[in-house]
C-alpha positions as protocol buffer text, in pm:
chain_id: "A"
residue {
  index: 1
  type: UNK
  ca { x: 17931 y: 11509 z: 3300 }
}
residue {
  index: 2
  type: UNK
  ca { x: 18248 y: 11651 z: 3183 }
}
residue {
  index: 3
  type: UNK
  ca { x: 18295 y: 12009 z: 3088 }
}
residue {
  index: 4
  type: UNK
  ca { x: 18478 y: 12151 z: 2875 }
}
residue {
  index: 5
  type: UNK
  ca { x: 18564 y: 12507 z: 2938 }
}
residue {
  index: 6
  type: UNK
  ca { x: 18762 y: 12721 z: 2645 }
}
residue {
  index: 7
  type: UNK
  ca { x: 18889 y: 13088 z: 2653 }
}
residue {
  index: 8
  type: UNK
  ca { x: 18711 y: 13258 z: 2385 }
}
residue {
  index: 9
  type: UNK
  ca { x: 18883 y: 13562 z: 2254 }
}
residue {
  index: 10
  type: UNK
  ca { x: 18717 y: 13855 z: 2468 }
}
residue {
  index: 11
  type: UNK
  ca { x: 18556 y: 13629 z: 2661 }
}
residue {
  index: 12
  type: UNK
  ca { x: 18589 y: 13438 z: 3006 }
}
residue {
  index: 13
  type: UNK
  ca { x: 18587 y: 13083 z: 3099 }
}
residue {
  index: 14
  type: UNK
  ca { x: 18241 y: 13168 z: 3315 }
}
residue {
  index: 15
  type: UNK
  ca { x: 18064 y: 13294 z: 3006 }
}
residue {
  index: 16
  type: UNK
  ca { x: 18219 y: 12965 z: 2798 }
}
residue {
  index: 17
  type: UNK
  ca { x: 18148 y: 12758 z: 3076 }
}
residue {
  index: 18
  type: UNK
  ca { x: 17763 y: 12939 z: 3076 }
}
residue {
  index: 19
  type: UNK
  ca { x: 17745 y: 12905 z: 2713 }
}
residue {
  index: 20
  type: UNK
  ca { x: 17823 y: 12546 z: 2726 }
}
residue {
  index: 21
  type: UNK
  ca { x: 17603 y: 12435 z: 2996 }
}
residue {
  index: 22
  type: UNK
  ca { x: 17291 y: 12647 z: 2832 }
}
residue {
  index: 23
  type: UNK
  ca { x: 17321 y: 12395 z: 2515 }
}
residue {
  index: 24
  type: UNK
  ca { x: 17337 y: 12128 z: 2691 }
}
residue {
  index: 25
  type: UNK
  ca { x: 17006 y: 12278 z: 2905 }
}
residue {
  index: 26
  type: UNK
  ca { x: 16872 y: 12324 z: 2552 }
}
residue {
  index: 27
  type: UNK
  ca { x: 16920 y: 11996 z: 2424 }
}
residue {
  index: 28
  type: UNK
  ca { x: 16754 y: 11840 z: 2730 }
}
residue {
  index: 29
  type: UNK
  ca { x: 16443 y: 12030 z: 2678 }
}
residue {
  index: 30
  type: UNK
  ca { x: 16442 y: 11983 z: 2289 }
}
residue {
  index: 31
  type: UNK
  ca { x: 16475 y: 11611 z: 2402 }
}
residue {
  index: 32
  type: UNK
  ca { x: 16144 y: 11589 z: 2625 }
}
residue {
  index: 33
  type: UNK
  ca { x: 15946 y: 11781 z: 2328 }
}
residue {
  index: 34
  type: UNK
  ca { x: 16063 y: 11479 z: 2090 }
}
residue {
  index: 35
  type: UNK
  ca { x: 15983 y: 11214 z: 2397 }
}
residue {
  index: 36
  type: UNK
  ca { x: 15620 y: 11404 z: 2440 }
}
residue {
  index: 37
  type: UNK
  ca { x: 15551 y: 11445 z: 2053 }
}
residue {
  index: 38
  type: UNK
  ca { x: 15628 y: 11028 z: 2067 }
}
residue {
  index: 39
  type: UNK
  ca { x: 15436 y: 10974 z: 2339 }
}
residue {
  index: 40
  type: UNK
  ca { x: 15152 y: 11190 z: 2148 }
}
residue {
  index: 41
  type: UNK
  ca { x: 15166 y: 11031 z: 1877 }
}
residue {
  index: 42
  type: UNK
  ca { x: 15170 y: 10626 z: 2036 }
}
residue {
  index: 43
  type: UNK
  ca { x: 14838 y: 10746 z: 2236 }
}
residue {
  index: 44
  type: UNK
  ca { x: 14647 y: 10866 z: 1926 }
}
residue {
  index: 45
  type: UNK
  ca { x: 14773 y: 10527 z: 1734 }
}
residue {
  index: 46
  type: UNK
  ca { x: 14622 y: 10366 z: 2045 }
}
residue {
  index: 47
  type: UNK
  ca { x: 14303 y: 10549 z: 1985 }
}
residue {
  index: 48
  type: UNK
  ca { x: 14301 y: 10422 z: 1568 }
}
residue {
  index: 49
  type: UNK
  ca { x: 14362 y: 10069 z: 1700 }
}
residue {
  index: 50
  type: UNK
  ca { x: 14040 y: 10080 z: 1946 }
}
residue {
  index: 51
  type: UNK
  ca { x: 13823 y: 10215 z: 1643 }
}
residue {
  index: 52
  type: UNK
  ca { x: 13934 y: 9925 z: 1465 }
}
residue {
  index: 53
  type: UNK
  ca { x: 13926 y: 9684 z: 1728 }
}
residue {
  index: 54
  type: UNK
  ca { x: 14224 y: 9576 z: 1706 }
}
residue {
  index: 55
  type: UNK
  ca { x: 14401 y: 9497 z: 2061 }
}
residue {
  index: 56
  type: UNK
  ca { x: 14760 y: 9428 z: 1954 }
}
residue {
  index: 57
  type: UNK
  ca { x: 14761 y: 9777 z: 1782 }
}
residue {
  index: 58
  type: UNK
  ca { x: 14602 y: 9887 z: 2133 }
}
residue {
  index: 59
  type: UNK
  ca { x: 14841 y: 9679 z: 2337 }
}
residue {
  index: 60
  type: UNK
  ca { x: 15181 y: 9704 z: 2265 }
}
residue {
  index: 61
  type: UNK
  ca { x: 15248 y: 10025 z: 2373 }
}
residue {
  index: 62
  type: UNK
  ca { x: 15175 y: 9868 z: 2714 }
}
residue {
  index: 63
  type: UNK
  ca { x: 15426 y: 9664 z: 2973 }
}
residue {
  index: 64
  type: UNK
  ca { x: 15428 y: 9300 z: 3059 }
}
residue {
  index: 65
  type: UNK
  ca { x: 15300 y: 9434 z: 3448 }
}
residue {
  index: 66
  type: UNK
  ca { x: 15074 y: 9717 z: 3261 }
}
residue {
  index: 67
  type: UNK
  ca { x: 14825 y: 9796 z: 3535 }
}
residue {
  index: 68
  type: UNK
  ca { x: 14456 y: 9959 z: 3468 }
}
residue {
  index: 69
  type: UNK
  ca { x: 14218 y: 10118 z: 3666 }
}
residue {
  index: 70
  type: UNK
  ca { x: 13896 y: 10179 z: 3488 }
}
residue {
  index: 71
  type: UNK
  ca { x: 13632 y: 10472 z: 3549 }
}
residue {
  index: 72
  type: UNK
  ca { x: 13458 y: 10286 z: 3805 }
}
residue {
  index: 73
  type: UNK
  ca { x: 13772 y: 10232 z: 4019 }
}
residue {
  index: 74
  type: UNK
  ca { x: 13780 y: 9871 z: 3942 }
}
residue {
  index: 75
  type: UNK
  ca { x: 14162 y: 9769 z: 3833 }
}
residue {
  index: 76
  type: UNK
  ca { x: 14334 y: 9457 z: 3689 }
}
residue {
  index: 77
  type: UNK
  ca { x: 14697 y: 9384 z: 3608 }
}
residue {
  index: 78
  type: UNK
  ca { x: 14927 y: 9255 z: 3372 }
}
residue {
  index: 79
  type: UNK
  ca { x: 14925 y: 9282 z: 2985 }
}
residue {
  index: 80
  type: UNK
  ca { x: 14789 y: 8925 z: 2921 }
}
residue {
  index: 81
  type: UNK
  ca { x: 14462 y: 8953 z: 3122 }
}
residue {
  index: 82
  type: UNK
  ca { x: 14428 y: 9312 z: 3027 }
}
residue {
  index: 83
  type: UNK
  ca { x: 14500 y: 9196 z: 2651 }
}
residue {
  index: 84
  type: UNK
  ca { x: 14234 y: 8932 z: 2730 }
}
residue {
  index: 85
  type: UNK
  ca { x: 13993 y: 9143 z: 2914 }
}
residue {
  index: 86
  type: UNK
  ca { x: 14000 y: 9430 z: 2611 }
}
residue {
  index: 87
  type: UNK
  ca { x: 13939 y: 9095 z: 2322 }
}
residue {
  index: 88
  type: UNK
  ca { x: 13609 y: 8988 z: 2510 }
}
residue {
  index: 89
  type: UNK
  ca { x: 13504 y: 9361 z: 2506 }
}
residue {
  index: 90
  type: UNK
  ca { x: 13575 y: 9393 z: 2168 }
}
residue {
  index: 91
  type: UNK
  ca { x: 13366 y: 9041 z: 2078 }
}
residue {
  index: 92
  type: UNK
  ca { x: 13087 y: 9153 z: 2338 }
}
residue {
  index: 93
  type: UNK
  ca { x: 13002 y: 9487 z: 2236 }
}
residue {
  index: 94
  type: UNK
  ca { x: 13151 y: 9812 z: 2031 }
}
residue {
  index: 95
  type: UNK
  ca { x: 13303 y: 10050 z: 2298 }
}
residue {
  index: 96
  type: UNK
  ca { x: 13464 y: 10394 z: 2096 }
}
residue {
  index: 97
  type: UNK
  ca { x: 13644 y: 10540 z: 2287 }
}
residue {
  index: 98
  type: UNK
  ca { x: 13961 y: 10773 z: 2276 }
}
residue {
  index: 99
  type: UNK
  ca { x: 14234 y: 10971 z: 2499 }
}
residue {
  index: 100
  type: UNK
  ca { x: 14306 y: 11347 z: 2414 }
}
residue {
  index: 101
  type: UNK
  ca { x: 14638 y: 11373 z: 2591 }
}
residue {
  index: 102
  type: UNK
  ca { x: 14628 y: 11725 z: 2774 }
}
residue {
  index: 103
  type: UNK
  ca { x: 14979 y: 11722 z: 2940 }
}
residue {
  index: 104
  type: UNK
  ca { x: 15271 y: 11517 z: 2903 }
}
residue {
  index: 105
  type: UNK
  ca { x: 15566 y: 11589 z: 3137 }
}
residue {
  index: 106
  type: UNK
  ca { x: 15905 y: 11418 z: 3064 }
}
residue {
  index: 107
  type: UNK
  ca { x: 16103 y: 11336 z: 3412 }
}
residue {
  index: 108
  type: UNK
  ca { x: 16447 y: 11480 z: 3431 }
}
residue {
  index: 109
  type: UNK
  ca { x: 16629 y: 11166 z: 3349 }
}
residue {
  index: 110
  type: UNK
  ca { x: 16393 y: 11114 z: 3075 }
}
residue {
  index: 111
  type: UNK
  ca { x: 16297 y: 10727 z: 3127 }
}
residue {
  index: 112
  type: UNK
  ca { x: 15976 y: 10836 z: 3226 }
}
residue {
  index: 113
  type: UNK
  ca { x: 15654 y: 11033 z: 3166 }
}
residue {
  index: 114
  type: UNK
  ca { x: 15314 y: 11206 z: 3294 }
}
residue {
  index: 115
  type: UNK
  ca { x: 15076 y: 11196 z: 3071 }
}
residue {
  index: 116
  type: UNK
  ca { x: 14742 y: 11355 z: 3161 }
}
residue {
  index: 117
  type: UNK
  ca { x: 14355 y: 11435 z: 2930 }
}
residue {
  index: 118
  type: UNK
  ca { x: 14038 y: 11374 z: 2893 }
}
residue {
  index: 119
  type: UNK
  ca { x: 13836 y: 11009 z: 2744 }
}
residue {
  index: 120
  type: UNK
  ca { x: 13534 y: 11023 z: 2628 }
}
residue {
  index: 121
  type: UNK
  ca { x: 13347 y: 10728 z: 2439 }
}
residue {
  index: 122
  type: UNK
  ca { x: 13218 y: 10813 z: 2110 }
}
residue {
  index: 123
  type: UNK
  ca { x: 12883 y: 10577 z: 2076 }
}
residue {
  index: 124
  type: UNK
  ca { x: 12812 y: 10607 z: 2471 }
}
residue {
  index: 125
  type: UNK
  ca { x: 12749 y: 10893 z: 2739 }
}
residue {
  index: 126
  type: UNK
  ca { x: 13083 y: 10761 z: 2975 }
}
residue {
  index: 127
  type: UNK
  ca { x: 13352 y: 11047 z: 2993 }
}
residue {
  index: 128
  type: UNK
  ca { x: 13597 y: 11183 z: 3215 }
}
residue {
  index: 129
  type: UNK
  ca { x: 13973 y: 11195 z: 3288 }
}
residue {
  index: 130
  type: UNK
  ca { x: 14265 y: 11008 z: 3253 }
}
residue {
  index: 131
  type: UNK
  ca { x: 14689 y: 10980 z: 3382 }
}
residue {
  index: 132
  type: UNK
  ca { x: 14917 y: 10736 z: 3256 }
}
residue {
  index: 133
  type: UNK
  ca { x: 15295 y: 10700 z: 3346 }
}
residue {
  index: 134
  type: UNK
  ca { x: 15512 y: 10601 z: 3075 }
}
residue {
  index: 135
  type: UNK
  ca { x: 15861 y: 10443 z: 3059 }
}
residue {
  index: 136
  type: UNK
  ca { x: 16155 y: 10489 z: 2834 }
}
residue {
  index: 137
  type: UNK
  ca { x: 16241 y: 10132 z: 2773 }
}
residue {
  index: 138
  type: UNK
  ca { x: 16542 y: 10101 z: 2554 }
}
residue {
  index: 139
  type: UNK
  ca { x: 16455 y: 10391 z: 2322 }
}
residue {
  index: 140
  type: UNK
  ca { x: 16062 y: 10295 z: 2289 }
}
residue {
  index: 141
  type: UNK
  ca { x: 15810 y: 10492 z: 2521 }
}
residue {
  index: 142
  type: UNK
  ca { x: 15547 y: 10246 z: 2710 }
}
residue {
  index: 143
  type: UNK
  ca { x: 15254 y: 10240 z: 2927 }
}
residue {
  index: 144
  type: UNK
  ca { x: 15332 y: 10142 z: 3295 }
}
residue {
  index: 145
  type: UNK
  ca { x: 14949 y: 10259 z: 3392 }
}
residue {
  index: 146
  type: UNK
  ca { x: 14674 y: 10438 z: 3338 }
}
residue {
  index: 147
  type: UNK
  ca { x: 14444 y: 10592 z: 3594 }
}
residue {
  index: 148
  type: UNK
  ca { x: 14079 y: 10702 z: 3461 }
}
residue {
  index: 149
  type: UNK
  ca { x: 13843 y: 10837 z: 3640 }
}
residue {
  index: 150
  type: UNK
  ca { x: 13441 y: 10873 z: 3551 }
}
residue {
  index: 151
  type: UNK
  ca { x: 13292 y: 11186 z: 3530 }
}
residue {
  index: 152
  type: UNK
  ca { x: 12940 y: 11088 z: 3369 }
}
């Protein structure tokens, strides 16, 4: 990072040079609250998509290696046999289900993300908790995994 450091009339180059790295400290953090209002925003999409059934609205805010680990600790891996796995569900039976995102933590080099809540299906008695770490992949925030855990 370059700095730039001025002489500001009545000032010093320490209070520029404070000055100019507190923007830049302010910009960072006004960054992650856009990233995490994104990230926000792609889960509850998610959620509309499984109300509709609709997996390609659910899946592609996921990665090509996506993993999954379900409430019962059982996992599987890869978009296309997740993708699969989430179509049969949808022709089998009517889960509702959604994420209420908690927490969502932007890393300091802001190419990836914590996201932490609670699940809870709608038209069932299955509940619990959830993580899922995103990546920044050229501008557009995606699932790498998500973690939930059973609490029924």
């Amino acid at each position: 990072m370059q700095v730039h450091v001025y002489k500001i009339r009545h000032g010093s180059y320490i209070e520029t040079l404070m000055l100019h790295i507190g923007k830049k400290i302010a910009n960072l953090k006004m960054n992650s609250i856009l990233d995490a209002e994104i990230i926000r925003q792609n889960r509850l999409a998610s959620n509309k998509a499984i109300i509709k059934k609709d997996v390609a609205g659910v899946s592609k805010y996921w990665l090509p290696d996506f993993v999954q680990v379900a409430g019962d600790g059982s996992h599987t891996i890869g978009k296309a046999k997740i993708v699969a796995d989430w179509k049969y569900m949808f022709t089998h039976s009517s889960p509702v289900f959604e994420r209420i995102p908690v927490d969502i933590q932007i890393s300091d080099s802001g190419d990836k993300a914590w996201e932490q809540g609670t699940w809870a299906y709608k038209n069932e008695k299955f509940k619990g908790n959830y993580a899922a770490m995103w990546r920044n992949k050229e501008g557009k925030w995606l699932t790498q995994s998500e973690l939930y855990v059973s609490l029924d």
